[in-house]
C-alpha positions in Angstrom: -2.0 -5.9 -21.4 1.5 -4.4 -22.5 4.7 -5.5 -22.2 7.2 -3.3 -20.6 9.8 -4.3 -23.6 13.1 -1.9 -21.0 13.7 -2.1 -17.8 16.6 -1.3 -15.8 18.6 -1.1 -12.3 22.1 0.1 -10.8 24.2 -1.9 -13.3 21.6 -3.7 -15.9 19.5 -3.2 -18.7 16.6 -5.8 -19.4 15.4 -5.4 -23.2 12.8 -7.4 -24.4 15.0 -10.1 -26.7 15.8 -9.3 -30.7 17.2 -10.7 -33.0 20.2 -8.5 -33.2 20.9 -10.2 -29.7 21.5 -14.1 -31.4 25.1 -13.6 -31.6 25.8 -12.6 -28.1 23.0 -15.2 -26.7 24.5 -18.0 -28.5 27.8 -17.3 -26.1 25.5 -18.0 -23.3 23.2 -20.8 -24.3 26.4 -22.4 -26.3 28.1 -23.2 -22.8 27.2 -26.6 -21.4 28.0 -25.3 -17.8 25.5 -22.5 -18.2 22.6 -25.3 -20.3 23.0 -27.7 -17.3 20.3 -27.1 -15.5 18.1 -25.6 -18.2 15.4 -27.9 -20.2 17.3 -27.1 -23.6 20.9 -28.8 -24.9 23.4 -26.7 -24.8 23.5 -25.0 -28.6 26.0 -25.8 -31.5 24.9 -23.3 -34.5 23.9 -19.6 -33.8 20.5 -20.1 -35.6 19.6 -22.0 -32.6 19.7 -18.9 -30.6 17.8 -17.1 -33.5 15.4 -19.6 -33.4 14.6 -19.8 -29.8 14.7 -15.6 -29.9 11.7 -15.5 -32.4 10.0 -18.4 -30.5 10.1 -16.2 -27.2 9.3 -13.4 -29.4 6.4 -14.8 -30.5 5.0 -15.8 -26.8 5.3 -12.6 -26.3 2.8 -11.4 -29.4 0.4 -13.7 -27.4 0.8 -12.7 -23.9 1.8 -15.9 -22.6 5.6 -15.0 -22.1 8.6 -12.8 -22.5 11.9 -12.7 -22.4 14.9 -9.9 -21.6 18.2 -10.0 -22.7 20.3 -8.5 -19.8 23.1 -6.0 -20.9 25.3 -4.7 -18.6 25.1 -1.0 -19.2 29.0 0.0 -18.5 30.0 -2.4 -21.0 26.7 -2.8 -23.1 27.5 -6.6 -23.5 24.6 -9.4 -23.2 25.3 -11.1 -20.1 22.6 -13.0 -19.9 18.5 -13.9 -20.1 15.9 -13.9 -17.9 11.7 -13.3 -17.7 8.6 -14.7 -17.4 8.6 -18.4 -18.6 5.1 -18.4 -18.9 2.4 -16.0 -17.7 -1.4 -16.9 -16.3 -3.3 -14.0 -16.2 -6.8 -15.6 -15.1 -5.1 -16.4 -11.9 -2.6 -13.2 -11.8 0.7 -15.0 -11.5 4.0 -16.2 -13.5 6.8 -18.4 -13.7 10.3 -16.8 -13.7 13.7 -18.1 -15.3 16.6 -16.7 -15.8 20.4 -17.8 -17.2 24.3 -15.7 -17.1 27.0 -15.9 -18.8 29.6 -18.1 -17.1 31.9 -15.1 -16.2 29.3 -13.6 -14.6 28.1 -16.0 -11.9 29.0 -14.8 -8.0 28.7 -11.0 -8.6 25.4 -10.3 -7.8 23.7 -10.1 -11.3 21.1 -12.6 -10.9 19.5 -10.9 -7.5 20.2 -7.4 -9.6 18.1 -8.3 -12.1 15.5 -10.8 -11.1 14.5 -8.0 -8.4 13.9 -5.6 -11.5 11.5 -8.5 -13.2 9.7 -8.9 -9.3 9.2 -5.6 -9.4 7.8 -5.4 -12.5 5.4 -8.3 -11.8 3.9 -6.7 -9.3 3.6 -3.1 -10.1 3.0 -3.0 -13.6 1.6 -6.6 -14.5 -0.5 -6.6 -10.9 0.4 -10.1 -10.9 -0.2 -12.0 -7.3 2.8 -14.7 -7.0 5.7 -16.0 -8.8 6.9 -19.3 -9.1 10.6 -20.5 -10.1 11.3 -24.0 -10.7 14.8 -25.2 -9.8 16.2 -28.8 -10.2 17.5 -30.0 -6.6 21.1 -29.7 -7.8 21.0 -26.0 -9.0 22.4 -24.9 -5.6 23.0 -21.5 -6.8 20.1 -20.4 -8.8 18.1 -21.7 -4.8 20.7 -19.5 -3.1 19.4 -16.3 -5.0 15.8 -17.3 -4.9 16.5 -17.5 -1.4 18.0 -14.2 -1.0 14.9 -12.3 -2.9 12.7 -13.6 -0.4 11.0 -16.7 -2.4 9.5 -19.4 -0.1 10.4 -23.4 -1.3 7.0 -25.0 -1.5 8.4 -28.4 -1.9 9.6 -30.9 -4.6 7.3 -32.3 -7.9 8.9 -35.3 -8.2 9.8 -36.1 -12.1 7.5 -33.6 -13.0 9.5 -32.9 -15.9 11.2 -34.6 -18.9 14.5 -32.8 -19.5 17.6 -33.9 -22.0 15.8 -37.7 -22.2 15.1 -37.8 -18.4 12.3 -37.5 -16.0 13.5 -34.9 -13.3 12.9 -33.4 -10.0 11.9 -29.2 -10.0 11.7 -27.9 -6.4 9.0 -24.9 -6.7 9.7 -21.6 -5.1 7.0 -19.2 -4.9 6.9 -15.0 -4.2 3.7 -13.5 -3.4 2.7 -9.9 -3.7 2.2 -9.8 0.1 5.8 -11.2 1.3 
């Protein structure tokens, strides 16, 4: 299998991650507001972000995950992250996750570009379903799975341990077929 490491729409660019990126990325993942609902601390030291860069980098080498940094192509700025959290290829589906910017949220990014990584799921990987796991209290991240179509399956109830805590994910699925 290969990656398709570009991607784009109307207003974004997906690029698979590099390092180069750290700098801009640690605006996003530095931002307690934007880290809230996702299963890392928000970071303090940009080698975090260089870190977590080469550790998605290296999921990717293996085929079980890959990331995007999403650049807005009239300004060419990072705004934000998204891709395939992990990827199951014996049973043709994946679990998407994505993150903005703060001064991005409400302008129709998210949709933008999580359509772009749907499409790509489907077309090019020939994947089946997707899956996205949102805590209960991530209203807006359900709104624009929502809007794209995904179905709510239903709650796993502390399925996770996030930041010290056992927590709630409701599951969302999209299946080649919808």
């Amino acid at each position: 299998m290969k990656w398709t490491t570009l991607l784009s729409t109307e207003r974004l660019t997906l690029r698979k991650m590099e390092l180069a990126d750290a700098a801009m990325l640690f605006q996003i993942w530095s931002n307690p507001e934007v880290t809230k609902f996702m299963n890392i601390d928000h970071f303090t030291d940009q080698t975090e972000a260089r870190d977590m860069i080469v550790l998605l980098n290296n999921l990717a080498e293996e085929h079980k995950a890959i990331r995007y940094s999403i650049i807005e192509t009239e300004s060419n700025d990072i705004i934000g992250s998204c891709g395939f959290n992990s990827l199951d290829l014996d049973h043709a589906k994946a679990e998407i996750g994505y993150d903005f910017h703060f001064d991005y949220w409400g302008k129709g990014y998210a949709p933008e570009a999580i359509s772009c990584l749907i499409d790509n799921a489907f077309h090019h990987l020939k994947l089946h379903r997707l899956e996205a796991k949102v805590q209960p209290e991530n209203i807006n991240s359900a709104k624009v799975l929502k809007k794209l179509k995904f179905t709510f399956e239903g709650t796993l109830r502390e399925s996770e341990k996030s930041k010290g805590k056992w927590i709630d994910l409701d599951l969302y699925s999209l299946l080649v077929s919808d």
